[in-house]
N, CA, C and O atoms as a Tripos MOL2 file, in Angstrom:
@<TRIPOS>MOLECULE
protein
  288   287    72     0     0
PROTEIN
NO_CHARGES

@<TRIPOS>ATOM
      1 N         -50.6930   82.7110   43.4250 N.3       1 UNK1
      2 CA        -51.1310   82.4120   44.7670 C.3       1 UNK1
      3 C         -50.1950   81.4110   45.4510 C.2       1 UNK1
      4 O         -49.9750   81.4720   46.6610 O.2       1 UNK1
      5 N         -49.6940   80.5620   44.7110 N.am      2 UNK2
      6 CA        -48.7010   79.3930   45.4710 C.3       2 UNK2
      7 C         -47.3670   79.9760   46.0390 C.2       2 UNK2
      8 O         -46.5830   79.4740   46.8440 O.2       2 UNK2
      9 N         -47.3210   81.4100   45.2680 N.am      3 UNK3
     10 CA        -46.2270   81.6630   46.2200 C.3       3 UNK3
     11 C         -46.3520   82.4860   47.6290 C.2       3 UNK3
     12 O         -45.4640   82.7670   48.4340 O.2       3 UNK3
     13 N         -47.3860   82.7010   47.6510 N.am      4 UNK4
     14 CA        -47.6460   83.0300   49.1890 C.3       4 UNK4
     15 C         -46.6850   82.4180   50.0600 C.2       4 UNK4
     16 O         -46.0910   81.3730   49.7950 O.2       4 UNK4
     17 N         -46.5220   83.2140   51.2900 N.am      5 UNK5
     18 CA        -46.1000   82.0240   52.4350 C.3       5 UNK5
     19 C         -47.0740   81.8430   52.8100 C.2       5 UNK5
     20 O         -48.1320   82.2050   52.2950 O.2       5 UNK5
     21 N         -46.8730   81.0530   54.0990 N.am      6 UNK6
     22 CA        -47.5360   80.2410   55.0580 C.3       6 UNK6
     23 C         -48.4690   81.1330   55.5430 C.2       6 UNK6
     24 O         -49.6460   81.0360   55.1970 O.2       6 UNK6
     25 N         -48.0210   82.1510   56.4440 N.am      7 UNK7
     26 CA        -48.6610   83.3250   57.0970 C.3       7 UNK7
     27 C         -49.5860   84.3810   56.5500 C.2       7 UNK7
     28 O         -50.4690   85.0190   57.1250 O.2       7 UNK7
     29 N         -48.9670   84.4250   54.6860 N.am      8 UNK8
     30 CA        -49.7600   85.3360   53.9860 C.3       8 UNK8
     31 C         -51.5300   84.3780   53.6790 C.2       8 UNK8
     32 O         -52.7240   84.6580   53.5650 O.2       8 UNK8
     33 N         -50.8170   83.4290   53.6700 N.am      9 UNK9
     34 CA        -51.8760   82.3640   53.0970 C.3       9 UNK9
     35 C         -53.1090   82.3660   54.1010 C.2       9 UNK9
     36 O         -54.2520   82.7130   53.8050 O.2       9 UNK9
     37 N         -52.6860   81.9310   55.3070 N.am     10 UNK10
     38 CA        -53.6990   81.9840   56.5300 C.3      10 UNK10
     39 C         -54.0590   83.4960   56.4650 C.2      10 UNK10
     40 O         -54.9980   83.5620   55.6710 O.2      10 UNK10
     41 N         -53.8410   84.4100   56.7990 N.am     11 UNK11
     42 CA        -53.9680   85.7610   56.5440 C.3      11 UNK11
     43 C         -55.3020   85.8460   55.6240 C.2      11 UNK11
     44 O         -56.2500   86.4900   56.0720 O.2      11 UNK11
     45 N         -55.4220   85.1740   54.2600 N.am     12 UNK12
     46 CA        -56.1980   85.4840   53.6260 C.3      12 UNK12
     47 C         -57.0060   84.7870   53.7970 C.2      12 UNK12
     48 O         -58.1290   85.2300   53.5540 O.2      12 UNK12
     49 N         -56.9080   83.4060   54.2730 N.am     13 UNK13
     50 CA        -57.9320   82.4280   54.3140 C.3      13 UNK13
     51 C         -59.1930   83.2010   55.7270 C.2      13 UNK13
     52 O         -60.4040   82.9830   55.7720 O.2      13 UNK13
     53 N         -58.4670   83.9900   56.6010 N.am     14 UNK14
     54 CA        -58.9650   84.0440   57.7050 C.3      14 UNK14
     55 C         -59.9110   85.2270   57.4310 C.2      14 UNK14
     56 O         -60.9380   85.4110   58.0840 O.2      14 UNK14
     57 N         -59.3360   86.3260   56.0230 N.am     15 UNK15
     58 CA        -60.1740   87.6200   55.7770 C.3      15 UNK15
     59 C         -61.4420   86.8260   54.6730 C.2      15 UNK15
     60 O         -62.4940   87.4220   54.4400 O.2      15 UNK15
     61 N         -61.1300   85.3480   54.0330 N.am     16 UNK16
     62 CA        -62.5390   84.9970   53.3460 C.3      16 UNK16
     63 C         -63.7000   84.5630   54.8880 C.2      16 UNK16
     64 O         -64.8450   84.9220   55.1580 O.2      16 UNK16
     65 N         -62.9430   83.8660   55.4390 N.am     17 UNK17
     66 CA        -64.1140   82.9910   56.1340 C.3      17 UNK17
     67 C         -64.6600   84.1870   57.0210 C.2      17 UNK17
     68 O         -65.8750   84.0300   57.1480 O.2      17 UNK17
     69 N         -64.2750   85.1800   57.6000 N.am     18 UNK18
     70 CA        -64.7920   86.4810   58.2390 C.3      18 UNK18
     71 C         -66.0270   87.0620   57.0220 C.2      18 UNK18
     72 O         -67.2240   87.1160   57.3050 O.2      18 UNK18
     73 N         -65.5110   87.4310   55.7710 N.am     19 UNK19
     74 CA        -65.9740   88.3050   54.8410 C.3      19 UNK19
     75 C         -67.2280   87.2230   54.7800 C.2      19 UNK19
     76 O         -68.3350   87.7530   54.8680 O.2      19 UNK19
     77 N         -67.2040   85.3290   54.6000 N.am     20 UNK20
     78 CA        -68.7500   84.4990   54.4330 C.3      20 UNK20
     79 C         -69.5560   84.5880   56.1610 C.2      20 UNK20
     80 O         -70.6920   85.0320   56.3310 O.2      20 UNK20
     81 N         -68.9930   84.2580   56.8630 N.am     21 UNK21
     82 CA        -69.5210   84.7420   57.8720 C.3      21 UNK21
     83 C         -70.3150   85.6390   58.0890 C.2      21 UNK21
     84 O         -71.4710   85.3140   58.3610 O.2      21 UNK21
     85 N         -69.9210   87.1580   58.0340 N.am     22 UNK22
     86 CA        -70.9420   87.5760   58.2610 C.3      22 UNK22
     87 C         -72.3820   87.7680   57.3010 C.2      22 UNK22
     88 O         -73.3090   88.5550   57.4910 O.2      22 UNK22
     89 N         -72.2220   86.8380   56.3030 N.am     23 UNK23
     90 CA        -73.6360   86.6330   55.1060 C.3      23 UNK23
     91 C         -73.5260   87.8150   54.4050 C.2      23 UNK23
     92 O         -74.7010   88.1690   54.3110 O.2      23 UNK23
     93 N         -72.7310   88.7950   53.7560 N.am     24 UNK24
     94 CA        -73.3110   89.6450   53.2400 C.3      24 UNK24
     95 C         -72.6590   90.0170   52.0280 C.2      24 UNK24
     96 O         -72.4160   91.1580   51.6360 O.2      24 UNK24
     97 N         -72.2160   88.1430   51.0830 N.am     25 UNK25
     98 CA        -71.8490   88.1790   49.7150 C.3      25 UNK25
     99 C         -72.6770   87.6350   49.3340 C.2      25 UNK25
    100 O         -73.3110   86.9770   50.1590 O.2      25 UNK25
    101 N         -73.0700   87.6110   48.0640 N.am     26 UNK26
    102 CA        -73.7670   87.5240   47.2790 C.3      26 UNK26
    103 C         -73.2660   85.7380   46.7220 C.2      26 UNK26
    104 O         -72.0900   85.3880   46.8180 O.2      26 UNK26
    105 N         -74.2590   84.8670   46.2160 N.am     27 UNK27
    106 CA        -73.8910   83.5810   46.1640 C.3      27 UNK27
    107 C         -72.9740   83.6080   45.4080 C.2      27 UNK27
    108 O         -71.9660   83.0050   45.7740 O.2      27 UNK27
    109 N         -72.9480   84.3060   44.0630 N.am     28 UNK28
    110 CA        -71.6960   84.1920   42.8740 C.3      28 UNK28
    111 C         -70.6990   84.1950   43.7580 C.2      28 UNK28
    112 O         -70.1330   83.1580   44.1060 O.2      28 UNK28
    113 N         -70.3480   85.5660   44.2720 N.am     29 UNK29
    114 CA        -68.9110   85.8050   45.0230 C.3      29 UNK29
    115 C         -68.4410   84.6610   46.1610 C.2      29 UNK29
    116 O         -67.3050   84.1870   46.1800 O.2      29 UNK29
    117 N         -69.3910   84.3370   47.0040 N.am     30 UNK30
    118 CA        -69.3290   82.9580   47.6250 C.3      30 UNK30
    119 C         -68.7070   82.1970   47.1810 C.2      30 UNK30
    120 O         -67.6060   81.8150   47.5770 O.2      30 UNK30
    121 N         -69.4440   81.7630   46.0660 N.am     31 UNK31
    122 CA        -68.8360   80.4880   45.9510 C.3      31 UNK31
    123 C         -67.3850   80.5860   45.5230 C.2      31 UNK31
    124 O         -66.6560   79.6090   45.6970 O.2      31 UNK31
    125 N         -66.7380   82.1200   44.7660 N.am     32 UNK32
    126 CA        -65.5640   82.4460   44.1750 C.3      32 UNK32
    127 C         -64.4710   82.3020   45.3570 C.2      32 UNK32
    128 O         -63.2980   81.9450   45.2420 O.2      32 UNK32
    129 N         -65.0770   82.6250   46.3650 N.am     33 UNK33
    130 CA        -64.3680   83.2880   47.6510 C.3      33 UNK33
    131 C         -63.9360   81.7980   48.2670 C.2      33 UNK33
    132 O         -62.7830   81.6850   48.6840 O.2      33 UNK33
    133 N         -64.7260   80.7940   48.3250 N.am     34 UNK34
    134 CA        -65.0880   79.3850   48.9160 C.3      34 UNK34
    135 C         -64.4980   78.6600   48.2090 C.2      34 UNK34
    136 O         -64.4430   77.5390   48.7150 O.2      34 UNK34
    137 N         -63.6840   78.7630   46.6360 N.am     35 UNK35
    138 CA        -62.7010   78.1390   45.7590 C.3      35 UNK35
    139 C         -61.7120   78.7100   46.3110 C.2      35 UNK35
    140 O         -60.9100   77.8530   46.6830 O.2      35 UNK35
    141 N         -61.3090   79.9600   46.5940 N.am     36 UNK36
    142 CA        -59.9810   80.6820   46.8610 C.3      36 UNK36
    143 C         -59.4240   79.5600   47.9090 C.2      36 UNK36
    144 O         -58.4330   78.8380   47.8030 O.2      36 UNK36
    145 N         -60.7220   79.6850   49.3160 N.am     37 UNK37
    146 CA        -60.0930   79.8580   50.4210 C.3      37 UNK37
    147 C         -59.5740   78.1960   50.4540 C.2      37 UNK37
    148 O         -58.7360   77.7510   51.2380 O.2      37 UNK37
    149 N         -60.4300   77.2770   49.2050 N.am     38 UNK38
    150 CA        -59.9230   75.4270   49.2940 C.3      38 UNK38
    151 C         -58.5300   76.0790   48.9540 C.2      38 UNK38
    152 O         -57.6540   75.7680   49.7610 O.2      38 UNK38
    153 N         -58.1560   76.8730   47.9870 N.am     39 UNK39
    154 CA        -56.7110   76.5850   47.3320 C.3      39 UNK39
    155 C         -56.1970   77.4020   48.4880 C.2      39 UNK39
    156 O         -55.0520   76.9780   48.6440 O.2      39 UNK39
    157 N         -56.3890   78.2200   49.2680 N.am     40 UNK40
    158 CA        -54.9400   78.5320   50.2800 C.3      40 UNK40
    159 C         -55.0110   77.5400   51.1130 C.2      40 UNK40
    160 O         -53.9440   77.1250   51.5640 O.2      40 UNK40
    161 N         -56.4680   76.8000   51.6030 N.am     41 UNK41
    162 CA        -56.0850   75.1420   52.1770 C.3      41 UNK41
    163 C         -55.0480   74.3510   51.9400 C.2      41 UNK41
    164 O         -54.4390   73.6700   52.7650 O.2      41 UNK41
    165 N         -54.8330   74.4610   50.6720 N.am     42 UNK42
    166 CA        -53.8200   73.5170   50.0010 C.3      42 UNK42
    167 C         -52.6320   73.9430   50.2590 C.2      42 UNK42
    168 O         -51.7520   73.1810   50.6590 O.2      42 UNK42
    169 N         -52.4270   75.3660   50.0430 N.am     43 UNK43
    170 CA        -51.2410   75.9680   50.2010 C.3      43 UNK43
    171 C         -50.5990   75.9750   51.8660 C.2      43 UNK43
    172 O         -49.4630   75.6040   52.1600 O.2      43 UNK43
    173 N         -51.2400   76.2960   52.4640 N.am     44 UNK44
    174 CA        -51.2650   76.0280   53.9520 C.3      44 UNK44
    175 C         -50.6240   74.4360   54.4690 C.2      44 UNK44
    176 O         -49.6030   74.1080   55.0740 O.2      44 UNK44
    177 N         -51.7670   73.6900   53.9020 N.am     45 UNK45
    178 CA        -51.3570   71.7940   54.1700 C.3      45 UNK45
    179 C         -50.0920   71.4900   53.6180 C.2      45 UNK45
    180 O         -49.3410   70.6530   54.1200 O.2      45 UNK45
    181 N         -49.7600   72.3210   52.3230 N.am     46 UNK46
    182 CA        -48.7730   71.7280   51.4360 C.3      46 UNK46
    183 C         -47.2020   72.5050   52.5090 C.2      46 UNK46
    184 O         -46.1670   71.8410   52.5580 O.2      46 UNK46
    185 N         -47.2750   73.7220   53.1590 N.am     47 UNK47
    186 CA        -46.1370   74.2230   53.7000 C.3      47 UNK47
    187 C         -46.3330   73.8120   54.9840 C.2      47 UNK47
    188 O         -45.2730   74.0490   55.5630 O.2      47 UNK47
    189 N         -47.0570   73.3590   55.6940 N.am     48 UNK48
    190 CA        -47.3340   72.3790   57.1120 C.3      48 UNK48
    191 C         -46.4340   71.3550   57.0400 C.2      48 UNK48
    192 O         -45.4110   71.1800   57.7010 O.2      48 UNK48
    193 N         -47.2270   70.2720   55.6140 N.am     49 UNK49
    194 CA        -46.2060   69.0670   55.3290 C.3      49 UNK49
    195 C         -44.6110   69.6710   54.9590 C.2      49 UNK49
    196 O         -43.8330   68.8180   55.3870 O.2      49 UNK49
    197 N         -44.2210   70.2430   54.6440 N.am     50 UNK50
    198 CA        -43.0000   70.5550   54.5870 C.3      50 UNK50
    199 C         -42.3050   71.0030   54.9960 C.2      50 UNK50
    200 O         -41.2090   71.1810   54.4650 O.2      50 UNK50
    201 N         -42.6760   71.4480   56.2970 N.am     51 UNK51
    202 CA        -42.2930   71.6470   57.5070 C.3      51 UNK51
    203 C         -42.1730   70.3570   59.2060 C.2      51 UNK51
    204 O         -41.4990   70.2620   60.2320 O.2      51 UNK51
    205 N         -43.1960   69.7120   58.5880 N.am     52 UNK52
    206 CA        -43.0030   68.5950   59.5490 C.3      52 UNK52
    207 C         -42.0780   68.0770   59.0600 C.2      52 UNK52
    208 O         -41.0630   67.9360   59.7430 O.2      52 UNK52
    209 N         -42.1210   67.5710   57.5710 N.am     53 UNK53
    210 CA        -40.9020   66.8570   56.8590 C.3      53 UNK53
    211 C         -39.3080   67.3140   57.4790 C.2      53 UNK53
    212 O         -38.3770   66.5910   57.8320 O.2      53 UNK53
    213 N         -39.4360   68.8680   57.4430 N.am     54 UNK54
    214 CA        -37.7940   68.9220   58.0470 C.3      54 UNK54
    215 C         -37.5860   69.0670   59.7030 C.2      54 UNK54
    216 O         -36.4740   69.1890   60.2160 O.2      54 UNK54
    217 N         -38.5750   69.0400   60.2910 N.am     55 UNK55
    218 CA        -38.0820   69.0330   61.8500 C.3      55 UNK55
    219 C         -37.9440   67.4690   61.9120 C.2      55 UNK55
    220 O         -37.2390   66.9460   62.7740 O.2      55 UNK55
    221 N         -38.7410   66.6190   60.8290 N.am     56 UNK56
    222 CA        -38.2960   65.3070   61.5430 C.3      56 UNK56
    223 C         -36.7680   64.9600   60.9360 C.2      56 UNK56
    224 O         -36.2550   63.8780   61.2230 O.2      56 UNK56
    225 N         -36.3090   65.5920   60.3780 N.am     57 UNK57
    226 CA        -34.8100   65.1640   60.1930 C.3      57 UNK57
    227 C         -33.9530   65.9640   60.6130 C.2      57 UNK57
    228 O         -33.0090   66.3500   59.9240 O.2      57 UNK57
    229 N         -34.2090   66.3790   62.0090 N.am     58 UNK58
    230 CA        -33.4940   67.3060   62.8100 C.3      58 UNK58
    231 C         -32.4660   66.4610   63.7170 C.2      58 UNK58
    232 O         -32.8150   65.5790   64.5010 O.2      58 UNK58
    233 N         -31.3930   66.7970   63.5260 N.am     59 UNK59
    234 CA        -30.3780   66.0450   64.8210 C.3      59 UNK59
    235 C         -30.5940   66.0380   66.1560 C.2      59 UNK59
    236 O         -30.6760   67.1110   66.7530 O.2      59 UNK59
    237 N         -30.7060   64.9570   66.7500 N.am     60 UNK60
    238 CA        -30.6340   64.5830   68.7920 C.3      60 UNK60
    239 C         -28.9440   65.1240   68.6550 C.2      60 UNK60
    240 O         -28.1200   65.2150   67.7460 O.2      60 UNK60
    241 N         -28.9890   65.3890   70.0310 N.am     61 UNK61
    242 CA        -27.9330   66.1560   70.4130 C.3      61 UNK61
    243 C         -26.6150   64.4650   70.2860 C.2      61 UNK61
    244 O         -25.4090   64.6690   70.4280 O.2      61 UNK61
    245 N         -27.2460   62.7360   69.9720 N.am     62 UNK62
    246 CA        -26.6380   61.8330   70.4190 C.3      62 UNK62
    247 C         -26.6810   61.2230   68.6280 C.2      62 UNK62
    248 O         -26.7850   60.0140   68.4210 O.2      62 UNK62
    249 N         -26.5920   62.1900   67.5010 N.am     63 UNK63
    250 CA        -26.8510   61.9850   66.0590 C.3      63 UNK63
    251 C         -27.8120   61.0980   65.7550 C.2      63 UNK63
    252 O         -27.6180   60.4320   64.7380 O.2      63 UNK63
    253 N         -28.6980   60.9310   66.3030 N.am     64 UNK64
    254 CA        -29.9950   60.1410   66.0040 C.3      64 UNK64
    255 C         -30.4110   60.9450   65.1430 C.2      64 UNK64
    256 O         -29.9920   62.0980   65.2410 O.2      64 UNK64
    257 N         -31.1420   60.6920   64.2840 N.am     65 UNK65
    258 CA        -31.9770   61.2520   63.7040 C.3      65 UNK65
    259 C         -33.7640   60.5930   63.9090 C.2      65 UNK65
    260 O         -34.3800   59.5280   63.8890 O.2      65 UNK65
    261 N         -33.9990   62.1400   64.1130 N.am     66 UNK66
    262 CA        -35.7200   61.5070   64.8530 C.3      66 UNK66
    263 C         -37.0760   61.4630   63.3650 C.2      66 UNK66
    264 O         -37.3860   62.3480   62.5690 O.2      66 UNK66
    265 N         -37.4780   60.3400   63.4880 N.am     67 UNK67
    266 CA        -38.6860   60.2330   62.2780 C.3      67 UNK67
    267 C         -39.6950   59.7040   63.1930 C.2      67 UNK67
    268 O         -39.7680   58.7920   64.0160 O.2      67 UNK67
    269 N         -40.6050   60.8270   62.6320 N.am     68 UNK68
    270 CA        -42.2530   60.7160   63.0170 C.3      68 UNK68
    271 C         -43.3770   60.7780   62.3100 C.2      68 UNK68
    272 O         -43.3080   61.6620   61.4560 O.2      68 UNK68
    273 N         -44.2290   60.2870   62.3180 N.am     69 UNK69
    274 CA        -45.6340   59.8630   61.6110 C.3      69 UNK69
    275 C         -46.7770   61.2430   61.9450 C.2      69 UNK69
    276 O         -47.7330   61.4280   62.6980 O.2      69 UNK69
    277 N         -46.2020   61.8490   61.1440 N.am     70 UNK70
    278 CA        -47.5900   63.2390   61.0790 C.3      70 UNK70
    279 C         -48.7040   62.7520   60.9810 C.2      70 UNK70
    280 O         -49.5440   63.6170   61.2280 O.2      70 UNK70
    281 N         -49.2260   61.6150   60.6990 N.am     71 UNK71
    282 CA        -51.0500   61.1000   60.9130 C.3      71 UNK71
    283 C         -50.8950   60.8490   62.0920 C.2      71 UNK71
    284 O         -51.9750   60.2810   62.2510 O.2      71 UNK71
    285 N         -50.2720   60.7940   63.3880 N.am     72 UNK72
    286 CA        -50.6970   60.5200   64.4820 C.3      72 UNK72
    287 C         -51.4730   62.0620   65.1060 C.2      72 UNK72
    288 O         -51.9990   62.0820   66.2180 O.2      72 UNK72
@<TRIPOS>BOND
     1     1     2 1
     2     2     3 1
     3     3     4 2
     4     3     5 am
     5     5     6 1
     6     6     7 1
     7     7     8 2
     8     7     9 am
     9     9    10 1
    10    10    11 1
    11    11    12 2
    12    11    13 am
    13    13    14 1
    14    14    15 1
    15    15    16 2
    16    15    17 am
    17    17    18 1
    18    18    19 1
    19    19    20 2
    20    19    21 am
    21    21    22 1
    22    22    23 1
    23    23    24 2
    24    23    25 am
    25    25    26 1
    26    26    27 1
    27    27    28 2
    28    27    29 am
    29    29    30 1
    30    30    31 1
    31    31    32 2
    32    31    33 am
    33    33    34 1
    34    34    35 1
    35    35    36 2
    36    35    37 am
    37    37    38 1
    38    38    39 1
    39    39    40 2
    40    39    41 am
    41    41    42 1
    42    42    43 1
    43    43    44 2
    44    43    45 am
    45    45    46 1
    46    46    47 1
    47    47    48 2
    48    47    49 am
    49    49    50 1
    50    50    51 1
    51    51    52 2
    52    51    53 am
    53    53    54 1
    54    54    55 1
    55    55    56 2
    56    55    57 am
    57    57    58 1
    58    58    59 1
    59    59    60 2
    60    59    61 am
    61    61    62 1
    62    62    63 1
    63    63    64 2
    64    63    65 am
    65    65    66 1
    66    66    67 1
    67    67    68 2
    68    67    69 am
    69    69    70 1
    70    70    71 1
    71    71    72 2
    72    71    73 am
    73    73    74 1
    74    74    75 1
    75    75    76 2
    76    75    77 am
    77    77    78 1
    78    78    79 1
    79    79    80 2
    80    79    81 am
    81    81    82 1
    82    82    83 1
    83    83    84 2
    84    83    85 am
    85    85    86 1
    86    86    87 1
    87    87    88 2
    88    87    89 am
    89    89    90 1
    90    90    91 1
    91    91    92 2
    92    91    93 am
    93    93    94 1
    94    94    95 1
    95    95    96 2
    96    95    97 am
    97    97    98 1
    98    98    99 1
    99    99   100 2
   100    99   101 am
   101   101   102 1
   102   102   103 1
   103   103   104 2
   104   103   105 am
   105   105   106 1
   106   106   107 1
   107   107   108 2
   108   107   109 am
   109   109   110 1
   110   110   111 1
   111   111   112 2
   112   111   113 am
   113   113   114 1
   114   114   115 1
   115   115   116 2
   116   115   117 am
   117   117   118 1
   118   118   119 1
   119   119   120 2
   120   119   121 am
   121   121   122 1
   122   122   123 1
   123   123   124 2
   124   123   125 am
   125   125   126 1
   126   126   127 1
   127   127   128 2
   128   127   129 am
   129   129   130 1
   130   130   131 1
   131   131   132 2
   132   131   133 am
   133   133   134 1
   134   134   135 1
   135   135   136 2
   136   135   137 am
   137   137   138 1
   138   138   139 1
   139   139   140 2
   140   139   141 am
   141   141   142 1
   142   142   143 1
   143   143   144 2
   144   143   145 am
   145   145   146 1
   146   146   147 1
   147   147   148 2
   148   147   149 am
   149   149   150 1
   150   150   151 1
   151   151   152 2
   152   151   153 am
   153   153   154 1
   154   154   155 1
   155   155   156 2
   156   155   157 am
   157   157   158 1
   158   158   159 1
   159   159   160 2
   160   159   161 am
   161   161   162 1
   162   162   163 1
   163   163   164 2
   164   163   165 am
   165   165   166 1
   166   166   167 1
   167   167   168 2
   168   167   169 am
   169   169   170 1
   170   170   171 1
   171   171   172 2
   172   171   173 am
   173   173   174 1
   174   174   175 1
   175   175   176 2
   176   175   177 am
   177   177   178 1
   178   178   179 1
   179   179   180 2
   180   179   181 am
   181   181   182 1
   182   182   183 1
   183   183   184 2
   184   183   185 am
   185   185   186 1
   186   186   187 1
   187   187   188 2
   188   187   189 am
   189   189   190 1
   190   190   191 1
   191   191   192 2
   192   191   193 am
   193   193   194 1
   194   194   195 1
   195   195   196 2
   196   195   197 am
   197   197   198 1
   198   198   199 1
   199   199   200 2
   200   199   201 am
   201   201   202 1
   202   202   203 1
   203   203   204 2
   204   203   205 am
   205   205   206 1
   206   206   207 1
   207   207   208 2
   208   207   209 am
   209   209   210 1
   210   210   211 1
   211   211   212 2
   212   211   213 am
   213   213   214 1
   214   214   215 1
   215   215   216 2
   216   215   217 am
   217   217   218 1
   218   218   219 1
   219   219   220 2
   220   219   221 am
   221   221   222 1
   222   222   223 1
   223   223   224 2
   224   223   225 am
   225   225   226 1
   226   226   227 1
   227   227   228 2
   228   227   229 am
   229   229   230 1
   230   230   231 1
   231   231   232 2
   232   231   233 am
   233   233   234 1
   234   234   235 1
   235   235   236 2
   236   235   237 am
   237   237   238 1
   238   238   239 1
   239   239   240 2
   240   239   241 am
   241   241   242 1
   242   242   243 1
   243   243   244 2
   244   243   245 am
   245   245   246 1
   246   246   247 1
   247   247   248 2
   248   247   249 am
   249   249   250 1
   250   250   251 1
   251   251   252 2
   252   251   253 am
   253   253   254 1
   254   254   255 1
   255   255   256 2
   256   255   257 am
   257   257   258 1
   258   258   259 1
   259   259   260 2
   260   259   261 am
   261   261   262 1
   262   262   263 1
   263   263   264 2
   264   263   265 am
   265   265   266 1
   266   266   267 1
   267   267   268 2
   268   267   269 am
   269   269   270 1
   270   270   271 1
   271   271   272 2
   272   271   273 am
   273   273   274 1
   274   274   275 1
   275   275   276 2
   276   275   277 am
   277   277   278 1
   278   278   279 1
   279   279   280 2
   280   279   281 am
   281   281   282 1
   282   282   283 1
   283   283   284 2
   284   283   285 am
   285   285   286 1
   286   286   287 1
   287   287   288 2
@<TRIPOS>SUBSTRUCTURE
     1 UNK1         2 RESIDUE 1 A UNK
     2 UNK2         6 RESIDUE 1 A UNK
     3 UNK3        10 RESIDUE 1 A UNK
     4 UNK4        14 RESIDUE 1 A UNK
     5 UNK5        18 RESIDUE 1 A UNK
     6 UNK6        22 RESIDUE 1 A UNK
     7 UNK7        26 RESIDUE 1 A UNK
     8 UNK8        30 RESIDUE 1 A UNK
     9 UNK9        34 RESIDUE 1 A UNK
    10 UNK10       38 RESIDUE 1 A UNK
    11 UNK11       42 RESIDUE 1 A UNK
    12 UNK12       46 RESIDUE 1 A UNK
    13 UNK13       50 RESIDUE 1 A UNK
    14 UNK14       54 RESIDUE 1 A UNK
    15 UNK15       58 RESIDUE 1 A UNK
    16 UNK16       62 RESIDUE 1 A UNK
    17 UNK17       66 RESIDUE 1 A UNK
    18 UNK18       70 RESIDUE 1 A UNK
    19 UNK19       74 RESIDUE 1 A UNK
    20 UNK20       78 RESIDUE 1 A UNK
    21 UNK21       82 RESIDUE 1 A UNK
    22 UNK22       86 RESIDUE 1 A UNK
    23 UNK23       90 RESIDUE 1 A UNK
    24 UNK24       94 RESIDUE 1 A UNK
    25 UNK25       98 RESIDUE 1 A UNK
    26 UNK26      102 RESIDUE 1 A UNK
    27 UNK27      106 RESIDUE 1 A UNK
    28 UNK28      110 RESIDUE 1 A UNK
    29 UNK29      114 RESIDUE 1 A UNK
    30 UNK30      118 RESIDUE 1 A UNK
    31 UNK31      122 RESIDUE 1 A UNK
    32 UNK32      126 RESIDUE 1 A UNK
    33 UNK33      130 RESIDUE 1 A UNK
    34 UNK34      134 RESIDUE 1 A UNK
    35 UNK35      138 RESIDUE 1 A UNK
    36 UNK36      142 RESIDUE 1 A UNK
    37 UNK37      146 RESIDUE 1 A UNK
    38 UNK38      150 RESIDUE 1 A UNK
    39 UNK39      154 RESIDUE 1 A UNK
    40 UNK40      158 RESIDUE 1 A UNK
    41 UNK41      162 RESIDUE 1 A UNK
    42 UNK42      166 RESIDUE 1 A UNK
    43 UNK43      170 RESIDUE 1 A UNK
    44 UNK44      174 RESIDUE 1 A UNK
    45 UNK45      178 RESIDUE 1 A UNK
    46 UNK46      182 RESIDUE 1 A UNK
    47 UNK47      186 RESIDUE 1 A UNK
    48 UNK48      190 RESIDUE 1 A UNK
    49 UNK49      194 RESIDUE 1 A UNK
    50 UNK50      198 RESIDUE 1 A UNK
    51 UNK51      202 RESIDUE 1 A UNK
    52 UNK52      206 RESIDUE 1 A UNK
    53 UNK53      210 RESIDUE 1 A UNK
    54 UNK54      214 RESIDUE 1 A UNK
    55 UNK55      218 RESIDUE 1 A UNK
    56 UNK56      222 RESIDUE 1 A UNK
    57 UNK57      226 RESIDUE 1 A UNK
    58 UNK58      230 RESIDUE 1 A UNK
    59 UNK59      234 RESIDUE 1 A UNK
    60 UNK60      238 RESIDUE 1 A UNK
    61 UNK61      242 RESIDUE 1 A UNK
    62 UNK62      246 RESIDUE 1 A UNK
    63 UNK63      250 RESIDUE 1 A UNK
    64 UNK64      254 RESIDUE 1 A UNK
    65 UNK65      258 RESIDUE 1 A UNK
    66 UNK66      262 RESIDUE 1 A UNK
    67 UNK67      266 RESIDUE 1 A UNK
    68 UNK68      270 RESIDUE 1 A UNK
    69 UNK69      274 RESIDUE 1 A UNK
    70 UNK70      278 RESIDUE 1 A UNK
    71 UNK71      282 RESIDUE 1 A UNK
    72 UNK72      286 RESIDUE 1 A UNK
């Protein structure tokens, strides 16, 4: 699963929370489905952060290099 990308990841996260939504799994599978969708959370947050990480060390056209605080 970690090697998903970004897009595959959301992709799936978006076919669990549709599939609990409309109520019509059964609690076992729920809760199976509701572990998946924490770990493509992770996978998602984890290629977000690593993506903010490299736009902030992107060159100004004046060689600055720009650093920014993703908790803002």
């Amino acid at each position: 699963m970690e090697n998903l990308s970004f897009e595959e990841s959301l992709e799936q996260l978006e076919e669990i929370v549709e599939k609990l939504e409309n109520g019509d799994v059964p609690l076992d599978e729920a809760i199976d489905e509701f572990d998946k969708a924490m770990r493509l959370v992770k996978i998602c947050n984890e290629k977000l952060e690593a993506a903010e990480d490299s736009i902030a060390k992107i060159v100004q056209d004046n060689g600055e290099i720009i650093e920014f605080d993703s908790n803002k």
